[in-house]
C-alpha positions, 0 to 999 in steps of 0.5 A: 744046297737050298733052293728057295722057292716064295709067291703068293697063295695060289700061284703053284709054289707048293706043287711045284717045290714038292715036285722039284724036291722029289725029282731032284731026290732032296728034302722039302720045306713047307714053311707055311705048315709050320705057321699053320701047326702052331696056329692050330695048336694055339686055338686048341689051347685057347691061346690068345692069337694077339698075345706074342709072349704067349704064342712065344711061349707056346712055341718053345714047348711045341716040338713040329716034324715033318714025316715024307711019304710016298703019297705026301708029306705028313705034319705032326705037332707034339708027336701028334698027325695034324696034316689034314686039321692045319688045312681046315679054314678056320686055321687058314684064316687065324695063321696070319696072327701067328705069322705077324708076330716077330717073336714067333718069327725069329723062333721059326727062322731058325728052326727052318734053317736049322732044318736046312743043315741037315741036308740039300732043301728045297724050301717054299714060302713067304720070305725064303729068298729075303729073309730065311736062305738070302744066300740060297743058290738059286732063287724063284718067284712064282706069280699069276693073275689074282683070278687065276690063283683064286680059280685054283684055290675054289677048284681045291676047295670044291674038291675037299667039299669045301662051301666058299664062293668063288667070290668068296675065295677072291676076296680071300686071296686079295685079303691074303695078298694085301696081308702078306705084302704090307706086314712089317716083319718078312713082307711077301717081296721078290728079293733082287736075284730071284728068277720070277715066273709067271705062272698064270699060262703054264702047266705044272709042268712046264713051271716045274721043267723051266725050274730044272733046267736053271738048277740042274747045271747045281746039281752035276757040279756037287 
């Protein structure tokens, strides 16, 4: 079973796809974290981010594995822990060049459907429901108001001592959104059968139980 969970930066997908993972006792797919693995290796190994037959071939000797602990879930790139350094704004603001790139793509489709064959998935990103599991048994899309999102991501910001404005994190936002929804390759887009969740007024929880309560009829009937 795969639950496909897509949205825009800020709109809660991330929690919300963790949570649900570990209600429902299933493994959790972070597909941004594997965009935002090989960006970070590709700038220690000063790769060309422009370059996609470079980045390509970066890819195919680059090994990225999840490790879930009790207090999250741990990212490694060649065996080595890379959770905190992917999450460092300069990888944030390189991963689109990874990200756009068809090659590098089509690699990491594949390594994330692979992924999903070992098991029931809960798996959130960009192009979950259009691109990677179009067949997924239940889709989501979460949204909310763009200064809703970006006041969610300066709290996060604030609380990692980050220095951005929330002005600045705005502009981010509205950078990322514009990126996202107009790239040729997996347009950030809701596919024709996702259920679409305003998250702007709800809690965590209340996004994740609505969540539930459409896949648990899934559940009794495995």
């Amino acid at each position: 079973m795969i639950i496909a969970i897509d949205g825009p930066a800020g709109s809660g997908k991330s929690t919300v796809a963790k949570m649900l993972a570990k209600h429902l006792g299933i493994r959790y797919l972070d597909t941004g974290a594997m965009y935002r693995a090989l960006t970070w290796k590709a700038m220690q190994h000063k790769v060309n981010l422009d370059d996609e037959r470079a980045l390509c071939r970066l890819m195919d000797q680059t090994k990225i594995h999840f490790h879930y602990k009790e207090k999250g879930l741990l990212v490694f790139v060649d065996d080595k822990n890379v959770t905190h350094e992917i999450r460092s704004p300069s990888v944030t603001n390189n991963t689109h060049y990874i990200s756009s790139k068809p090659g590098v793509r089509a690699v990491m489709v594949n390594l994330q459907r692979e992924f999903a064959l070992e098991g029931d998935t809960v798996a959130e990103g960009r192009d979950m429901g259009t691109v990677v599991f179009p067949d997924a048994e239940k889709k989501f899309f979460l949204d909310a108001r763009i200064e809703e999102r970006a006041k969610r991501r300066f709290y996060e910001s604030e609380s990692s001592n980050n220095e951005n404005s929330f002005d600045g994190v705005l502009q981010e936002i509205e950078l990322r959104d514009q990126r996202d929804t107009t790239r040729k390759e997996s347009p950030l887009k809701i596919s024709a059968d996702s259920i679409y969740i305003d998250t702007t007024d709800l809690t965590i929880n209340e996004v994740l139980h609505r969540i539930i309560k459409e896949v648990e009829p899934l559940m009794k009937n495995k």
